[in-house]
One Martini backbone bead per residue (centre of mass of N, CA, C, O) as a GRO file, in nm:
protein
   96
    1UNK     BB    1  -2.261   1.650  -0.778
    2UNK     BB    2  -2.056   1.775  -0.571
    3UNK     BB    3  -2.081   1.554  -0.371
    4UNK     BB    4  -1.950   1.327  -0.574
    5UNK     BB    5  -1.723   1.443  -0.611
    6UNK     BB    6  -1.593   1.489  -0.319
    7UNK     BB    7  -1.605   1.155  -0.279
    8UNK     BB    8  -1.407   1.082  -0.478
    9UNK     BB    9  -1.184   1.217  -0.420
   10UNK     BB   10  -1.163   1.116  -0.119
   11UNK     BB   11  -1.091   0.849  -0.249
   12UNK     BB   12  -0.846   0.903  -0.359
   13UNK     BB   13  -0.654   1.006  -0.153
   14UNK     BB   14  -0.675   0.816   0.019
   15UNK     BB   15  -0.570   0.567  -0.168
   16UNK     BB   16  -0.293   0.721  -0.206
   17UNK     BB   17  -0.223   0.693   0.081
   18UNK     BB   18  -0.195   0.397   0.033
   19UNK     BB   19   0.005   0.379  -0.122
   20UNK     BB   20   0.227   0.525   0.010
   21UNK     BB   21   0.275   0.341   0.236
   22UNK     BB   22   0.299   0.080   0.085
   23UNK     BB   23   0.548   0.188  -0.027
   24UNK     BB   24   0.716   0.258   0.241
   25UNK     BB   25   0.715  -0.042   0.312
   26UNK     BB   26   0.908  -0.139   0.108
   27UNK     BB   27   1.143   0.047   0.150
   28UNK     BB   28   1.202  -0.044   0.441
   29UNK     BB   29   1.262  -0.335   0.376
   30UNK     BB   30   1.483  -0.321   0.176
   31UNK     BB   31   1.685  -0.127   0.394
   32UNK     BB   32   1.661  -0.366   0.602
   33UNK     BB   33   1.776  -0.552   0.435
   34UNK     BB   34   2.055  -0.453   0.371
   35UNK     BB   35   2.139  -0.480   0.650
   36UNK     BB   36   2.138  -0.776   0.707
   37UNK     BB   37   2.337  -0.836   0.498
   38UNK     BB   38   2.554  -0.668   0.617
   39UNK     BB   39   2.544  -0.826   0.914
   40UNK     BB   40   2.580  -1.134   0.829
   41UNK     BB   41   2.898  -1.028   0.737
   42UNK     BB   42   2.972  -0.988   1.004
   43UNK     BB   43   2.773  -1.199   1.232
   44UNK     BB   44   2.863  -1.437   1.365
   45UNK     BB   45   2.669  -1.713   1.453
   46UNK     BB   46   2.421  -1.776   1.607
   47UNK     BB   47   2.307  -1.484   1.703
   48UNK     BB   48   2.325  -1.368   1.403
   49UNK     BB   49   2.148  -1.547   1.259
   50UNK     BB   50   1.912  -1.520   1.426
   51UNK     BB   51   1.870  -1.251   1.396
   52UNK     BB   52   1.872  -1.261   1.051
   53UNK     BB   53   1.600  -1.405   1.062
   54UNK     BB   54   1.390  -1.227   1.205
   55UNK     BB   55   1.469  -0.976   0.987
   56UNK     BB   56   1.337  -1.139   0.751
   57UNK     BB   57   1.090  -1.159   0.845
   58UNK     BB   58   0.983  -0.867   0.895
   59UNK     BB   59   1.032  -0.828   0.551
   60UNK     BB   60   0.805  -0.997   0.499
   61UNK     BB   61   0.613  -0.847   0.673
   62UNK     BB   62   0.619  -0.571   0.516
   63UNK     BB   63   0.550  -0.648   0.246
   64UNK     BB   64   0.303  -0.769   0.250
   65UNK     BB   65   0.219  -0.467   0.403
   66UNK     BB   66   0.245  -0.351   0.126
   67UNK     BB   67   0.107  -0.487  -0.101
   68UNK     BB   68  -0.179  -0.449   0.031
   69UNK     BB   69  -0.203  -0.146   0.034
   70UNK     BB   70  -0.173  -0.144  -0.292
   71UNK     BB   71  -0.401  -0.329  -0.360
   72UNK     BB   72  -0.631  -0.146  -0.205
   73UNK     BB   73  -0.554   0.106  -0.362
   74UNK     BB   74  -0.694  -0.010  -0.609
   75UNK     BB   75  -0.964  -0.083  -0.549
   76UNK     BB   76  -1.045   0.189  -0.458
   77UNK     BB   77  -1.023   0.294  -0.732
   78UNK     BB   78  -1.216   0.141  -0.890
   79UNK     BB   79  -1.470   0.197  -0.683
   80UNK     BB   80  -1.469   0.502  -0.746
   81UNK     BB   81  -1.501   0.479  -1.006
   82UNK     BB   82  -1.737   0.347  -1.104
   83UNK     BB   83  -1.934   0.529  -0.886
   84UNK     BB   84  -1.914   0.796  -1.036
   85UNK     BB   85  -2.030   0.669  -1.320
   86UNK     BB   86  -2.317   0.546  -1.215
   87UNK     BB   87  -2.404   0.860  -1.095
   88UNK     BB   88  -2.345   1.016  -1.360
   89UNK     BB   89  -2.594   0.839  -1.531
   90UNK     BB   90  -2.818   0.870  -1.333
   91UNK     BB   91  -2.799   1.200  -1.338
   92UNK     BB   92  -2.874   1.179  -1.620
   93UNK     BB   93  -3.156   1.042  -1.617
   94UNK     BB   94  -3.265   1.233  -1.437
   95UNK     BB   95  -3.304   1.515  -1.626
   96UNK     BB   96  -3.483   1.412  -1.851
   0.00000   0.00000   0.00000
């Protein structure tokens, strides 16, 4: 039973981990977003355009891969529930 609670827990930990970066990228995509903005109203021109045209992609591809991060990390969480209640039903079951 030890060893099946410290594999959930150490899932858990994971998933957190995977979510926190997830989160992480999503705040710096935000902060980039900010500075795009304020860049695209000092920076006119054909050059200023296109920098912030690539800096929006940018943004949308850390977007992207930050919500992802945090799909991933319900999903293992929710894998890792699942496993850890079916495992204790079977050593309960095994006991009896």
């Amino acid at each position: 039973e030890n060893e099946i609670f410290m594999d959930y827990r150490k899932t858990l930990e994971d998933a957190r981990e995977l979510e926190s970066l997830g989160s992480s990228l999503l705040r710096s995509a935000d902060s980039e977003n900010d500075v795009l903005e304020n860049l695209a109203s000092l920076w006119k021109g054909k050059t200023g355009r296109e920098y912030v045209i690539k800096g929006r992609r940018h943004v949308l591809l850390l977007k992207k891969k930050g919500q992802k991060l945090i799909s991933e990390s319900q999903a293992l969480k929710e894998s890792a529930e699942r496993n850890y209640r079916t495992e204790q039903a079977l050593l309960s079951i095994l006991q009896r």
